[in-house]
C-alpha positions as CSV (number, residue, x, y, z in Angstrom):
1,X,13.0,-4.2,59.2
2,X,11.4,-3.5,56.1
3,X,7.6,-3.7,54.9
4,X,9.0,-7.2,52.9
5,X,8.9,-8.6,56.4
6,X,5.0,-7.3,56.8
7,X,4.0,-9.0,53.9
8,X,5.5,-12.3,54.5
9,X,3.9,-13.0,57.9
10,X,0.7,-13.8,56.7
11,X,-0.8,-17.5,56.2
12,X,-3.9,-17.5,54.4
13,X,-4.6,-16.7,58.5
14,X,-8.6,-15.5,58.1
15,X,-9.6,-18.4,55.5
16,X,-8.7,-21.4,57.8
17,X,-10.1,-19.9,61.0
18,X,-13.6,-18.6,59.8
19,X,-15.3,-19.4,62.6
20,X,-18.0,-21.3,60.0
21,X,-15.8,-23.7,58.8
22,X,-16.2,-27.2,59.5
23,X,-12.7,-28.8,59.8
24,X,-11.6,-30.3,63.4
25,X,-13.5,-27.3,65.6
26,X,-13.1,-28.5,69.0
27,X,-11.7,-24.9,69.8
28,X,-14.6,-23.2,68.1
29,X,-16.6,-24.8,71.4
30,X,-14.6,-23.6,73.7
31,X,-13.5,-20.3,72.6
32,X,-15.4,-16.7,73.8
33,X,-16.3,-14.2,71.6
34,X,-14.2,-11.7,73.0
35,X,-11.0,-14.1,72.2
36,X,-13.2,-14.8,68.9
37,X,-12.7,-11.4,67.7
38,X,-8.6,-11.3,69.0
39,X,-8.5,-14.6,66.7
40,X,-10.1,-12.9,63.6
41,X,-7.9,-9.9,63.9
42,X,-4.7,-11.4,64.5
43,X,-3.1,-9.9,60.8
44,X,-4.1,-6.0,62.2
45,X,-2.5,-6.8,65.4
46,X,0.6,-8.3,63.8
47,X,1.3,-5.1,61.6
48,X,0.6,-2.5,64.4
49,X,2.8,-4.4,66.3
50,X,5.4,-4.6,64.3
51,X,4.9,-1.2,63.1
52,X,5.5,0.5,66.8
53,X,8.6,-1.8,66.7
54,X,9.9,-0.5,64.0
55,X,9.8,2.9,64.6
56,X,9.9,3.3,68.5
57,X,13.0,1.1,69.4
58,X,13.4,-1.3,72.6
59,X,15.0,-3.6,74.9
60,X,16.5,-7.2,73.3
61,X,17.7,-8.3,70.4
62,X,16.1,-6.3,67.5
63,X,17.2,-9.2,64.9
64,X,15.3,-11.5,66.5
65,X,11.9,-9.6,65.4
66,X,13.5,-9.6,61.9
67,X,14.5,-13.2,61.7
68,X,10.6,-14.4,63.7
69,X,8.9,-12.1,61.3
70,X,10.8,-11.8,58.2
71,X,10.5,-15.9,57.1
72,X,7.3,-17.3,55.5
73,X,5.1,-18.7,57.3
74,X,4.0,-22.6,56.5
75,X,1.9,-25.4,58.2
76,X,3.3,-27.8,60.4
77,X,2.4,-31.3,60.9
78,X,1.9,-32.6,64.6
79,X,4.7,-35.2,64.6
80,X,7.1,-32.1,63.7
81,X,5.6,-30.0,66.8
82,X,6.1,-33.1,69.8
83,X,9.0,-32.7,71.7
84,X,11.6,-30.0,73.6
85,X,12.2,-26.8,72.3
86,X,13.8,-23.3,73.1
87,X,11.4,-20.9,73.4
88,X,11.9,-16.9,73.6
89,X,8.9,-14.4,74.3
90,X,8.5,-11.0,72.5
91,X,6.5,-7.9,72.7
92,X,5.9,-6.0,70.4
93,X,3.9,-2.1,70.4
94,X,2.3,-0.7,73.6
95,X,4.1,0.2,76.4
96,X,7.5,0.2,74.7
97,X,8.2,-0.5,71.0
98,X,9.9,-3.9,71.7
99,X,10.6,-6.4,74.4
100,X,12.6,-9.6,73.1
101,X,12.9,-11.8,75.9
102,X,15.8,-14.6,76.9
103,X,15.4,-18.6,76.2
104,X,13.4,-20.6,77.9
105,X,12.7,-24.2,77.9
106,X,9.3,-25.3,76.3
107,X,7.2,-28.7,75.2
108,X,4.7,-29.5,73.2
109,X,3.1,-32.8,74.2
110,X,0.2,-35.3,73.6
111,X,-2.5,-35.5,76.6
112,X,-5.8,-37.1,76.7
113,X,-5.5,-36.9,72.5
114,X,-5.0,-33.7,72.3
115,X,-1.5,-31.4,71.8
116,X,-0.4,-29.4,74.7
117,X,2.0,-26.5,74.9
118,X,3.9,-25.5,78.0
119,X,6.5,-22.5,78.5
120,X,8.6,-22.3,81.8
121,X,10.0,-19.3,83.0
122,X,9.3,-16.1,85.1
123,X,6.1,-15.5,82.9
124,X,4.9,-19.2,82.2
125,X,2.0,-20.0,79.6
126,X,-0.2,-23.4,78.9
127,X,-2.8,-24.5,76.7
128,X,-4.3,-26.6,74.1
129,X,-3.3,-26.8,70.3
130,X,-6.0,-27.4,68.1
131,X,-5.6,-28.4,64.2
132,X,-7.0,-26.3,61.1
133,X,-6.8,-27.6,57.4
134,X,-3.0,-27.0,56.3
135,X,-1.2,-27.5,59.1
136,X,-2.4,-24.3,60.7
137,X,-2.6,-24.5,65.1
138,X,-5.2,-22.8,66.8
139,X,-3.8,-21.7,70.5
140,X,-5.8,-21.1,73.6
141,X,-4.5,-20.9,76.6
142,X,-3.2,-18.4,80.0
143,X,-0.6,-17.3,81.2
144,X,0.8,-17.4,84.7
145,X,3.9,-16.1,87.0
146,X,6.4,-18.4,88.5
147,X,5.3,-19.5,91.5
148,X,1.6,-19.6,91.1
149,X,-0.6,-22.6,89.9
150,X,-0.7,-23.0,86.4
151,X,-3.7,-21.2,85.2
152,X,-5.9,-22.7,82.3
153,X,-8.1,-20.9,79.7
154,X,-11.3,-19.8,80.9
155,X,-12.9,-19.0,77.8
156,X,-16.4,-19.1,77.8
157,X,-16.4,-19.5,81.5
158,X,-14.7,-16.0,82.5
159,X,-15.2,-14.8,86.1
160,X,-19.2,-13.2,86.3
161,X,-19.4,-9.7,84.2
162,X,-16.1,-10.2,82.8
163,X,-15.3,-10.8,78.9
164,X,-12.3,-12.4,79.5
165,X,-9.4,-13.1,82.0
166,X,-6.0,-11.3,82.2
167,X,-4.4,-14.5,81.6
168,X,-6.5,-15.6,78.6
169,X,-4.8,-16.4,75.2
170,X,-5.6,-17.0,71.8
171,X,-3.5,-17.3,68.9
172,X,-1.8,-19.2,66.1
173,X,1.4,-21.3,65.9
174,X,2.9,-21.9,62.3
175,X,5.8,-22.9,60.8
176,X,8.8,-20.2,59.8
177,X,11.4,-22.8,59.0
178,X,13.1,-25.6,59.3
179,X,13.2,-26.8,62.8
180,X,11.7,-23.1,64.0
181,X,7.9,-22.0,64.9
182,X,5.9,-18.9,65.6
183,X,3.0,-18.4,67.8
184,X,1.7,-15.2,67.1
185,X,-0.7,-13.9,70.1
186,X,-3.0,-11.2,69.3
187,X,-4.2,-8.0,71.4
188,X,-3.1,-9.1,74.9
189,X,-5.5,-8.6,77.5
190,X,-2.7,-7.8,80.0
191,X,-2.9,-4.8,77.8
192,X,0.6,-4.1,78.0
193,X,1.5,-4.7,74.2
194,X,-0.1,-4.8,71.2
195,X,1.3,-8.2,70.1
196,X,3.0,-11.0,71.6
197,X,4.5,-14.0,69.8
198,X,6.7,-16.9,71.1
199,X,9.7,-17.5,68.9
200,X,10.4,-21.8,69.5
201,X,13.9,-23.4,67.6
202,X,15.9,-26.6,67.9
């Protein structure tokens, strides 16, 4: 991977979430400040991420960090998210330089007006999609093992003392291609990588 693939991944990202704007905020409600500031420094994130994965090697298929990373990212409208996809998990930095993940099945759905995202698997994750100006989707949601309930985002309601939840998530989805989409998931509070990201094709 080369730094071309660095430069590409960003989206205008930091304009369209400043958490003053006034576009469609229903997220901005809901959202703590701790997941606030993951939100704000998702780009950082992305390139230390990437960075360790570069240079410390892993477990999984390499190219698929190159092909997630490497396109240009675009804005996606909903009726191009509904439906079945593949979906594939990766880690990048932190514990290891890499994890890519198999296929799993994933959907992105409409409930009570709003879009929903839902990844099975071993590690399963769930939450709300909210829209930004230019086709930009704010993510926040948890993660939870199969087996166990599904668990929702706390957010501003995290256990007493606590700023957040291990299963808390926060990120972006965007487009990376024709049928193909990204959700980039900044500074994991399961602290076990620097970045995560959900690769989803069909």
């Amino acid at each position: 991977m080369t730094n071309k693939v660095l430069h590409k991944t960003g989206f205008a990202f930091l304009a369209l979430i400043a958490l003053t704007g006034t576009a469609l905020a229903g997220w901005r409600d809901q959202i703590s400040n701790y997941d606030a500031d993951r939100l704000t420094n998702l780009e950082e994130s992305r390139a230390q991420g990437v960075k360790e994965a570069q240079q410390r090697g892993g477990s999984g298929d390499f190219r698929a960090i190159q092909e997630t990373f490497g396109a240009e990212a675009h804005g996606v409208p909903e009726q191009v998210l509904i439906g079945r996809w593949r979906c594939r998990q990766m880690k990048l930095g932190g514990m290891t330089g890499y994890a890519v993940f198999s296929w799993f099945p994933c959907s992105i759905s409409r409930i009570n007006g709003s879009l929903w995202f839902e990844k099975q698997g071993t590690q399963r994750m769930a939450g709300y999609l909210y829209p930004e100006d230019g086709g930009l989707w704010v993510y926040l949601g948890a993660q939870s093992a199969k087996g166990e309930p599904w668990h929702r985002y706390s957010g501003r309601f995290a256990s007493v003392g606590a700023v957040t939840t291990p299963d808390d998530q926060v990120g972006a989805l965007v487009g990376i291609g024709r049928n193909m989409l990204r959700i980039d998931l900044p500074d994991p509070a399961t602290e076990e990588s620097e970045f995560d990201a959900i690769q989803l094709v069909r």
